[in-house]
N, C-alpha and C positions, 0 to 999 in steps of 0.2 A: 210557045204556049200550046197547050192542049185544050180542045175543048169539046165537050163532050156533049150527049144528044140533051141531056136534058139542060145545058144551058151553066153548066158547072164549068170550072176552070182551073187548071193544073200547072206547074210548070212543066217542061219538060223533065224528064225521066231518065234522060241518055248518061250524064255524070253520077249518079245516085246509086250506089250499092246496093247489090240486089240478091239477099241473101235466099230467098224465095227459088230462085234459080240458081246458084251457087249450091244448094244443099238440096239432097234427095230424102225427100221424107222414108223411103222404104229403108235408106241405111242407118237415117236418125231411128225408125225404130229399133231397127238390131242390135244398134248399139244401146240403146236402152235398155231392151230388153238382156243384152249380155251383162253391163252393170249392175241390175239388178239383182241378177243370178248370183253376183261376186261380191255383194253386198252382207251373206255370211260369212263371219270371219270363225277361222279353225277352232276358237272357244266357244265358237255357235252365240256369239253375239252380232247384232244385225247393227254396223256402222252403217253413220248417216250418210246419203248421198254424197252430199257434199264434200266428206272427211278427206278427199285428196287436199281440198284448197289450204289445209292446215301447212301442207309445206310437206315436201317428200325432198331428198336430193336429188340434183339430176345426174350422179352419177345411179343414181339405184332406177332411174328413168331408163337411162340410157341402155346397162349391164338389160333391163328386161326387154326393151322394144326389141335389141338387138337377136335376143333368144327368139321373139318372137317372128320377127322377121325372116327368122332361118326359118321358122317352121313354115313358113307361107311360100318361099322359096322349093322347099323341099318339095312342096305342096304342087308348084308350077312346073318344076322340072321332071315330076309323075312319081315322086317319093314319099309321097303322103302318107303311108303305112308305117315310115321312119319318122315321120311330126312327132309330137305331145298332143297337137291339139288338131282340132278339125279349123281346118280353113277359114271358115265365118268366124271363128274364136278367137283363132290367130289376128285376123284382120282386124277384128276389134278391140285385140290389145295391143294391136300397134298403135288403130288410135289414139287408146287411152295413155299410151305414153308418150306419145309422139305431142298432143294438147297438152299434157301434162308438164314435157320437159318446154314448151312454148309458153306456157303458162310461168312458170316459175322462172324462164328469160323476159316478160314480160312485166313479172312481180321486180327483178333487177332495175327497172329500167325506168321503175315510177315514182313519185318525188315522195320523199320518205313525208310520213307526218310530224306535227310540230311538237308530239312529245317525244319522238325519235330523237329530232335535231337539236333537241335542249337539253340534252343528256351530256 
């Protein structure tokens, strides 16, 4: 138990996922900030945040992380002038596909609904 000055009481803390500490708020914003950037699409329409969760394959996940990861590679190995993208770019669309193809391994993996299963 924990217990604190003013007389309040906690359990422990120790087993408890602790995303707080797990996650760097300076890279949640950059990543933010880089989605949003990419949230015009080439018709200069502005999809919704969300629009990944719609479903992407993950071979189209994959084919980009992969692109992009060279270019952060390149980036490491003092090649940077040969990338597509600048380093913080690159890193953030590895992110985005990297949670994206985790995302849609975890959409596999979860108990379909019951108008699914009545089909």
């Amino acid at each position: 138990m924990r217990t604190f000055e003013s007389g309040a009481t906690r359990n422990l803390d120790t087993d408890k996922h602790d995303p707080e500490g797990f996650l760097s708020p300076l890279v949640i914003a950059r990543y933010n900030q880089y989605m949003h950037q990419h949230r015009v699409q080439a018709d200069g329409v502005i999809r919704a945040s969300d629009n990944w969760t719609k479903g992407i394959p993950t071979e189209v996940y994959t084919k980009s992380l992969l692109r992009h990861v060279l270019d952060v590679w390149l980036h490491h190995r003092g090649f940077g002038d040969r990338a597509v993208e600048p380093l913080e770019d690159a890193l953030c669309a590895v992110m985005f596909n990297s949670m994206g193809l985790l995302y849609e391994c975890l959409q596999d993996t979860r108990p379909k609904t019951g108008s699914q299963s009545e089909m």
